[in-house]
C-alpha positions in Angstrom: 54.4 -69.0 162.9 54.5 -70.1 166.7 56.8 -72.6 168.4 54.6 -75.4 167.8 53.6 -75.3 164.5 57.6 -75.3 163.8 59.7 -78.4 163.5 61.6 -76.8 166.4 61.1 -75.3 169.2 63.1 -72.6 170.8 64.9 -72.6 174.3 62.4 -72.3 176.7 61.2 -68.4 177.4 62.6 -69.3 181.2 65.8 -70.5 180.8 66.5 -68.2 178.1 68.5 -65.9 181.1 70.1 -68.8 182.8 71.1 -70.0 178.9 72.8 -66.4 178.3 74.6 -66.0 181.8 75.8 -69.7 181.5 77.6 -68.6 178.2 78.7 -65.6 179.9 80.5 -67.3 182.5 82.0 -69.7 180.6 83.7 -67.5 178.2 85.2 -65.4 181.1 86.7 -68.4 182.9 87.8 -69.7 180.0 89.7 -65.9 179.7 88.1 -65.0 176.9 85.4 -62.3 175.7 82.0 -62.7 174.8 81.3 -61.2 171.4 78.8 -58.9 170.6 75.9 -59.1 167.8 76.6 -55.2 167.0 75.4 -54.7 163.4 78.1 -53.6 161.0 79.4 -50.3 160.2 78.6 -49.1 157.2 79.1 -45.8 155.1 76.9 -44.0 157.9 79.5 -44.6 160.7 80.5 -42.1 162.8 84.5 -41.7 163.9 85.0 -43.3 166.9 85.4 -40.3 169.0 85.8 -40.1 172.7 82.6 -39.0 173.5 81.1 -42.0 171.1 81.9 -44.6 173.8 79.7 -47.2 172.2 80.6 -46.5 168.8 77.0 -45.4 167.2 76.4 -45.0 163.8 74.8 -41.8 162.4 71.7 -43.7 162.0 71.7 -45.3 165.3 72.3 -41.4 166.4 69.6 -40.2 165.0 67.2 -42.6 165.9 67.9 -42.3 169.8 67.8 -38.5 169.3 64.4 -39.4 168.3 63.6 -40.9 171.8 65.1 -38.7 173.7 62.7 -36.9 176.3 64.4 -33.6 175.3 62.3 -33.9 172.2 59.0 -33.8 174.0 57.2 -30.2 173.0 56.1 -28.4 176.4 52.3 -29.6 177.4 49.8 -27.6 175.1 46.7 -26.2 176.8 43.6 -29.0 175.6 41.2 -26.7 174.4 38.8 -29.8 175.6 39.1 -28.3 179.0 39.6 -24.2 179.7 40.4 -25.3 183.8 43.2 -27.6 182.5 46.3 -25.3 183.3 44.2 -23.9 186.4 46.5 -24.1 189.8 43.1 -24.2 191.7 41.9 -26.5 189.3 44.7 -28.9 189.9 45.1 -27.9 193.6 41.5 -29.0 194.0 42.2 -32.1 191.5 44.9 -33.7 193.8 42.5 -33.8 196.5 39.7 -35.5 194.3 42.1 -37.9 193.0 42.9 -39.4 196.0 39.2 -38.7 197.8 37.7 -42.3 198.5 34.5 -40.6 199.1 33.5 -40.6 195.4 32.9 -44.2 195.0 29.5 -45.9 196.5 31.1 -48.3 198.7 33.6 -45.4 200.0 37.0 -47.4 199.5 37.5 -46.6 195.9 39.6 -43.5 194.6 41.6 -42.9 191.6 44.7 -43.6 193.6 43.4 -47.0 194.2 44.6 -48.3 191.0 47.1 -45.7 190.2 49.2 -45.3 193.1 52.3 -43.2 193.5 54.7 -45.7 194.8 53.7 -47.5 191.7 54.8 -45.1 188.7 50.4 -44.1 189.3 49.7 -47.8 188.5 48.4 -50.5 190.7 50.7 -53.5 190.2 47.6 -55.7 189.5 47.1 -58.1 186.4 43.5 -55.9 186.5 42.4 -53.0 187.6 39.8 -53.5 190.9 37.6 -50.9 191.8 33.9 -51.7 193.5 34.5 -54.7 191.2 36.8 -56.4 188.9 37.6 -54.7 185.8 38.6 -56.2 182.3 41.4 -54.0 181.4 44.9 -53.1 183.2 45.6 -50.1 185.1 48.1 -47.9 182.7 50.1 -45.6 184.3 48.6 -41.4 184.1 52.5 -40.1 183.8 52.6 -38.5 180.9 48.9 -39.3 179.4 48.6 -35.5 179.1 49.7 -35.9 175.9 47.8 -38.8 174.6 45.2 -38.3 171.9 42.9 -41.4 173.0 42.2 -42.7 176.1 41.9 -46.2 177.6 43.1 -48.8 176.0 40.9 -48.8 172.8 40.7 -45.3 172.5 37.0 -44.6 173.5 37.7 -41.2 174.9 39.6 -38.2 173.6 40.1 -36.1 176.5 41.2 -36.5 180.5 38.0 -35.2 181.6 36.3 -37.7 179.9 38.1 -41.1 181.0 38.1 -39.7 184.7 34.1 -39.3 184.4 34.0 -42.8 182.7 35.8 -44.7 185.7 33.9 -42.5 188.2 30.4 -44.0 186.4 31.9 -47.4 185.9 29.7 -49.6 188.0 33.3 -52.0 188.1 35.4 -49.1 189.2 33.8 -46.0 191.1 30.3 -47.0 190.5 29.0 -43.7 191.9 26.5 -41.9 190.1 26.8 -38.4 188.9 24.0 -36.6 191.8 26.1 -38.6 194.6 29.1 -37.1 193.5 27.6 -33.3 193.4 26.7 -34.8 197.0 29.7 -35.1 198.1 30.7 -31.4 197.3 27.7 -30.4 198.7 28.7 -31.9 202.5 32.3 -30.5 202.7 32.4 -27.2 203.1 36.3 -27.2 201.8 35.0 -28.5 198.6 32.0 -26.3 197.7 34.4 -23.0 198.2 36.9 -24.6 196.2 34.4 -25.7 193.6 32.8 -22.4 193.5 35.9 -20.5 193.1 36.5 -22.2 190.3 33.8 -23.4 188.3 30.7 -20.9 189.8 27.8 -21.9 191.8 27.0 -25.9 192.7 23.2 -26.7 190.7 20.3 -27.3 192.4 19.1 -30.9 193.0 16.6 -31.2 190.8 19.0 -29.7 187.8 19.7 -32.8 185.8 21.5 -30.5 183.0 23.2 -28.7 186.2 24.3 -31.6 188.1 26.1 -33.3 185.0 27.8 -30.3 184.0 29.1 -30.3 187.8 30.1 -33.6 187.1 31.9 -32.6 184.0 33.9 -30.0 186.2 35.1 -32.4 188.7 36.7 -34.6 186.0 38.3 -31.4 184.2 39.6 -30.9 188.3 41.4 -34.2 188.2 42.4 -34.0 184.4 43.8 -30.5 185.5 45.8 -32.7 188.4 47.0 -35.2 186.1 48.2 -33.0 183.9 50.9 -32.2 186.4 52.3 -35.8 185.8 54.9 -35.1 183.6 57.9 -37.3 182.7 61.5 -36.5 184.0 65.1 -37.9 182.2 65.6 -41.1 182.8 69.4 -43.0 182.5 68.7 -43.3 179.0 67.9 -39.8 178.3 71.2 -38.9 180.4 73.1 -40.8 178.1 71.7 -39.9 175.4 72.2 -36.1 176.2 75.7 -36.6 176.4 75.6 -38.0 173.2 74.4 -35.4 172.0 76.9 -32.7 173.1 79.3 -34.6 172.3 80.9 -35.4 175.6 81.3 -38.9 177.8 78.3 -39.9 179.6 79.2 -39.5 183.4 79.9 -42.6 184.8 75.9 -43.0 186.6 75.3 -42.5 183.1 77.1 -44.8 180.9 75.0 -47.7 179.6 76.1 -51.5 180.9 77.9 -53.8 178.0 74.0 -55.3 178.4 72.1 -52.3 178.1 74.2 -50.6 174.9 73.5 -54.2 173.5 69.6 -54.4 173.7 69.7 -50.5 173.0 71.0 -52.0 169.7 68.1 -54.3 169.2 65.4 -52.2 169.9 66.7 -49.7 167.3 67.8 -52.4 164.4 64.9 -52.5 161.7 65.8 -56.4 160.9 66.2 -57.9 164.8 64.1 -56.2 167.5 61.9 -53.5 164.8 60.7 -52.1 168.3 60.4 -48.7 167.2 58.1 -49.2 164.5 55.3 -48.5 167.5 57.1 -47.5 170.5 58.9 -44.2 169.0 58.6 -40.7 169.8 60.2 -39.2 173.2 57.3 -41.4 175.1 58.1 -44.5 172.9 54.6 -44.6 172.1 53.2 -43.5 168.4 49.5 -43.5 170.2 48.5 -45.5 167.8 45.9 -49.0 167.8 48.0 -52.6 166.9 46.3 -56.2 167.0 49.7 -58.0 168.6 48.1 -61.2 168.9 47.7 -60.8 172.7 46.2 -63.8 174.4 42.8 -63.5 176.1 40.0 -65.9 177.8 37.1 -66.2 175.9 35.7 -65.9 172.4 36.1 -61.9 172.2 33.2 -59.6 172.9 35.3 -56.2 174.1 38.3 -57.7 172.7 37.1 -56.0 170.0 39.7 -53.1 170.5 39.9 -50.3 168.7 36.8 -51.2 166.6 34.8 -50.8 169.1 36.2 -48.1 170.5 35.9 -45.8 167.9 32.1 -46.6 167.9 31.8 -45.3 171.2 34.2 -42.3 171.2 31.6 -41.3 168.1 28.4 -41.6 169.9 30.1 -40.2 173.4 27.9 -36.9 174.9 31.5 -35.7 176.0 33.7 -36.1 172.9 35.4 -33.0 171.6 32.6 -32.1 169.7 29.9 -32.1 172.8 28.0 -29.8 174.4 30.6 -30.5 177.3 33.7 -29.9 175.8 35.3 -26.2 175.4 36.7 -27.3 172.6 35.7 -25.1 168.6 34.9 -27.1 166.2 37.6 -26.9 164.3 40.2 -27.9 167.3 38.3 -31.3 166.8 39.8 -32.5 163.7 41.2 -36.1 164.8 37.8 -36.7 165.9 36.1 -35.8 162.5 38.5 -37.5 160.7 38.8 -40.1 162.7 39.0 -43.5 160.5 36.4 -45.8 161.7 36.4 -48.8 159.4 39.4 -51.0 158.5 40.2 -54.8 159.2 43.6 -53.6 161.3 41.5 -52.0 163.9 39.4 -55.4 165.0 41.6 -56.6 168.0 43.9 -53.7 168.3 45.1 -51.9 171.6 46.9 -48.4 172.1 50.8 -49.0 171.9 51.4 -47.6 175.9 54.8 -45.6 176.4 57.7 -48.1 177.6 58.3 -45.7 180.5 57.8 -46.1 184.1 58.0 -49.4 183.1 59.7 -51.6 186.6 56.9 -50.7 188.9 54.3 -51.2 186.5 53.3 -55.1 185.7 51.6 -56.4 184.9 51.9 -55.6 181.5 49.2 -55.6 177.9 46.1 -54.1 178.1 44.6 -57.3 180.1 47.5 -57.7 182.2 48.3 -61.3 180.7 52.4 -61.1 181.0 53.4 -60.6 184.4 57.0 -59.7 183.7 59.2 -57.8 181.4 60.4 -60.9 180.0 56.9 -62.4 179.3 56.7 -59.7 177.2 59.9 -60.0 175.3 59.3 -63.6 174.7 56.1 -62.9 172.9 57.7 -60.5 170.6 60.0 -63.2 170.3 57.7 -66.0 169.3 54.7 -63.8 167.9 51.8 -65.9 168.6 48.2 -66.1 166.5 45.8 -63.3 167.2 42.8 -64.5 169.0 40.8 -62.0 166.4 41.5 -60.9 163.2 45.0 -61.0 162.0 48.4 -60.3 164.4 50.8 -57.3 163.0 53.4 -59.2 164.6 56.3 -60.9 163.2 58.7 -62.9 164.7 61.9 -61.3 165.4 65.0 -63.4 165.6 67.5 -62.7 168.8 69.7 -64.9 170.5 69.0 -65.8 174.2 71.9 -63.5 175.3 70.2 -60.6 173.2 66.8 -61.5 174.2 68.1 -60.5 178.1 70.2 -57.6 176.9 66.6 -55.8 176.0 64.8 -56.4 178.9 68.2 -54.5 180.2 67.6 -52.2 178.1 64.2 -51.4 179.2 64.9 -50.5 182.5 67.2 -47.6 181.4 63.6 -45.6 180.5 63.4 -45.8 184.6 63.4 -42.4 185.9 62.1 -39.8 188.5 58.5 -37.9 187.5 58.5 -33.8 186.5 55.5 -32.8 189.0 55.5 -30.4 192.7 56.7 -32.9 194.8 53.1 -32.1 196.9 51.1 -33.8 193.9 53.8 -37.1 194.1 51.8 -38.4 197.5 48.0 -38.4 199.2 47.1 -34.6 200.2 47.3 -36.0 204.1 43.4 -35.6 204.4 42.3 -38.7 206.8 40.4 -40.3 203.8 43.8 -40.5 202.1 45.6 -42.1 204.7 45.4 -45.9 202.6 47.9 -44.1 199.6 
């Protein structure tokens, strides 16, 4: 139920932080201590220990073991893509991604909406390439180990998404000859492509020119793959835990951030991990969340849609173009494709990186971290279909606790400090 179909209405989303350090301030001038809403201990508790500074429960334990980025498996090879683990292949990758040369009006690269200085996102409600997009710019850190790509899932491999917003006519608009072109004129590029991937086609090989095409997306997949996550202040913490010793003092959680640590794990006040779990606090899975859009639909169809098009896609896992066997493309051929909980549904996207990179949902309607919070909060109708959401009852103090909590999943990125900027080229100068 939202706010206005209730007999009343909440404190309003924007003086929910002003209501919470108010009540803060009054209780220490009055020389007395704010109390927490910790959940109770139960049967599951753990001894308070020294090293348990917070005083976790087993479960709570367990759970943020669960998140921890020590969990994450080292990147498999993607049998979609034999150049993927290439060091020429990503060598010649980091140059493409940041080469404005491959878009038709010659501003556009894929740097343009995912920037370094940005966690690789653009800081725009949407993406804007040759023209304006529909969707938001995610971040690539860590996509290497995604199973679907863009928002509803229509691809299932790097390669593939890079070639989609190379094609877009809203993003890259360049079309796949003109980008053989472009290989063709630099002499720096055709040795490098050749080194690689074998000769370039001849211009009148339509079959030749797309699978050159193909290679300079598995080039920039092999780039991105690079991108890899590093600890965060959370994950430090949480390490300590672990080993059973105190954080270090850079590491210790604020009275805030231990708080809305405790909400985002509880399964009756904040329920977050029921989609954002796993050491990337995504399960990479589709949810309608009853995020507001303009209009009366169309590709707010979600994942619906987007399993339609990952099934007729040339360069699925199953194509011609992938160097993937048959049987490595079992998601694919299993893939459920019917299923009223898929109409309106968007990928759950990790909750890392997350200070640099707002605007947030997968039309970049919330601007800030606490537009988001609030809608959790007040779980508004879906615009189609039905929302999973349900409301989820904080208090305005615990309501800015998570937001404090969020920012702990900060942290620095695991890639060659060389692939972390522009290669220096003059058409990279703008990143």
């Amino acid at each position: 139920m939202n706010w206005h179909q209730s007999e009343k209405r909440p404190t309003p989303r924007k003086s929910a932080r002003r209501v919470a350090l108010v009540t803060a301030l009054a209780a220490l001038t009055a020389g007395v201590s704010v109390p927490f809403m910790a959940p109770a201990q139960d049967k599951t508790s753990v001894a308070r220990a020294p090293w348990n500074v917070d005083g976790w429960n087993k479960e709570e334990l367990r759970k943020m073991r669960g998140l921890w980025i020590g969990n994450l498996p080292p990147l498999k090879p993607d049998p979609t893509n034999k150049y993927g683990d290439d060091p020429r292949a990503a060598e010649f990758g980091h140059l493409l991604f940041f080469d404005t040369r491959l878009s038709s009006n010659g501003k556009i690269a894929c740097a343009t909406c995912h920037k370094p200085a940005l966690n690789f996102t653009d800081g725009k409600k949407l993406a804007i390439g040759v023209g304006i997009t529909n969707r938001n710019a995610p971040t690539v850190i860590g996509a290497a180990y995604n199973r679907w790509f863009f928002w509803d899932g229509r691809k299932d491999s790097q390669w593939s998404q890079a070639l989609a917003s190379i094609e877009s006519t809203k993003e890259h608009n360049m079309p796949r000859l003109q980008v053989v072109h472009v290989l063709r004129r630099s002499a720096d590029y055709r040795k490098r492509y050749q080194s690689i991937f074998g000769p370039l086609p001849a211009r009148d090989d339509r079959e030749g020119i797309t699978r050159a095409f193909v290679n300079v997306a598995k080039a920039i997949a092999a780039y991105e793959r690079k991108l890899l996550p590093a600890p965060a202040k959370f994950d430090r913490y949480v390490k300590a835990l672990i080993d059973k010793r105190k954080p270090a003092p850079d590491d210790r959680l604020t009275l805030d951030e231990s708080q809305g640590l405790k909400v985002f794990l509880s399964d009756q006040r904040g329920r977050c991990i029921q989609c954002h779990n796993g050491p990337l606090l995504s399960n990479q899975s589709f949810h309608n969340i009853g995020v507001p859009f303009p209009g009366k639909g169309g590709d707010e169809k979600g994942r619906i849609a987007g399993i339609k098009a990952l099934l007729g896609d040339e360069f699925n896992c199953l194509g011609k173009y992938s160097d993937a066997r048959p049987q490595d493309c079992k998601q694919l051929k299993f893939l459920r494709d019917k299923g009223p909980d898929l109409v309106g549904a968007f990928k759950s996207p990790t909750l890392r990186y997350l200070s640099k990179s707002g605007p947030y949902m997968h039309n970049g309607s919330m601007r800030t971290l606490e537009d988001v919070t609030w809608h959790y909060r007040t779980s508004p109708r879906a615009g189609l279909d039905k929302s999973e959401l349900e409301p989820f009852v904080i208090t305005d103090t615990e309501f800015v606790q998570l937001e404090a909590f969020l920012h702990t999943l900060d942290g620095p990125i695991n890639a060659p400090k060389k692939f972390l900027k522009a290669p220096g080229r003059g058409f990279a100068r703008r990143y």
